[in-house]
Residue, then its C-alpha position, 0 to 999 in steps of 0.5 A: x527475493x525480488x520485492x516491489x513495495x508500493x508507498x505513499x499517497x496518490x493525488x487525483x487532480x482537481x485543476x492544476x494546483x487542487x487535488x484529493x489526496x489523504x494523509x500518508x506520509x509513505x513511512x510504513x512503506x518506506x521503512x518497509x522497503x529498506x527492512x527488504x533491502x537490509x535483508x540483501x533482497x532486491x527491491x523496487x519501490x513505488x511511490x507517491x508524493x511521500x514528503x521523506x527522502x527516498x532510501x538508498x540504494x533502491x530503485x524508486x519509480x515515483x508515481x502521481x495518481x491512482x492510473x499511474x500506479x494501477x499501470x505500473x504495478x501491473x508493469x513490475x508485477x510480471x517479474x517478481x516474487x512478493x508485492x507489498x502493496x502498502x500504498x495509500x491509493x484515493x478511493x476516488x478521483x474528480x470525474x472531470x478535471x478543469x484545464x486551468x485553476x477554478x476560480x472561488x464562488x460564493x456559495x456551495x460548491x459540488x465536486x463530482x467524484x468517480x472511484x479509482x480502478x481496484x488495484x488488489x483486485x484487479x491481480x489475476x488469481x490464476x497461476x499466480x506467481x508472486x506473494x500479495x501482501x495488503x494492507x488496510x489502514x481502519x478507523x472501526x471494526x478492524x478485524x471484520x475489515x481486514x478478513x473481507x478485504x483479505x477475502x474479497x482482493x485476494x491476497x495471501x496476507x492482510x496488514x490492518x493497522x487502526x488510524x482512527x488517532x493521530x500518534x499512531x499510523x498514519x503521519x506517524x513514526x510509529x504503528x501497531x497492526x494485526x496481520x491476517x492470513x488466508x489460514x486463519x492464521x494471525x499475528x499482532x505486533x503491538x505499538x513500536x517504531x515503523x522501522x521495528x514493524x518492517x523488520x518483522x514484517x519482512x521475516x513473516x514475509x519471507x517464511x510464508x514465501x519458503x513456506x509457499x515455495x516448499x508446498x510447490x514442489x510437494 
């Protein structure tokens, strides 16, 4: 299969040395990648500024922001069978970004911030050809989350995962997540390496890709 797996955060600048971010490390993603890679698929990686080393013998696309992923997303899209899309993309970014470093005031001080483009959604549904897989890192009401965002972006399969603590998920070398599909369907792997969960994602993956493939041709 050709795989394009996206990972890591994006940063949406403020000036030229601020930025809103959030705390992916992009090891989920990562480890994802190279699970894909270990089972001889071909795999592109997309990334953002994740603070580990990229993976050998894959090809990584490094990206910044929101608008750079949103565009090359839809670039590798075209051209392939699962996307992966684990990356951790800002909600928002700065509407308006200053030239040159803001100086401190004193006294309160008010960012204006607009949301970044939908990338899940914005996937065509018709004719589709490729597998979509989300993901949706929570901190409440986990389950209800992951069903409306596996509903409301279309995707073929949702990854929750709680983030709500700090040793597991996020900046973590482990993970517990509940896999959710279209079918009703669920799956739970309970707490291990992000190294074990990939593996594991990646032959769910791949069966419900068969799987899709065999109904094609029926």
């Amino acid at each position: 299969m050709r795989i394009v797996v996206t990972a890591g955060p994006t940063r949406e600048p403020i000036d030229p040395v601020r930025f809103v971010s959030n705390r992916s490390s992009g090891k989920m993603g990562y480890a994802i990648a190279e699970a894909a890679r270990d089972a001889g698929h071909k795999v592109t990686l997309i990334s953002g500024p994740a603070m580990i080393a990229p993976p050998d013998n894959i090809d990584v696309v490094p990206i910044v922001t929101s608008d750079e992923l949103y565009n090359v997303v839809h670039d590798y899209v075209r051209d392939c069978d699962v996307l992966v899309m684990c990356a951790a993309v800002s909600d928002y970014k700065p509407l308006h970004v200053a030239p040159r470093k803001m100086e401190k005031h004193q006294g309160e001080f008010a960012l204006q911030l607009t949301p970044t483009r939908d990338i899940l959604a914005s996937l065509p549904v018709e004719n589709r050809s490729y597998f979509v897989v989300g993901f949706a890192a929570q901190t409440h009401d986990l389950e209800a989350n992951a069903l409306r965002k596996l509903r409301e972006k279309n995707c073929d399969v949702i990854v929750a995962n709680d983030v709500s603590g700090s040793d597991v998920g996020m900046e973590s070398d482990d993970n517990a997540v509940t896999i959710f599909f279209r079918d009703g369907e669920r799956e739970t792997i309970s707490r291990a390496r992000k190294s074990t969960i990939a593996r594991t994602l990646m032959k769910i993956i791949a069966r419900f890709h068969q799987n899709s493939l065999t109904k094609n041709f029926e």
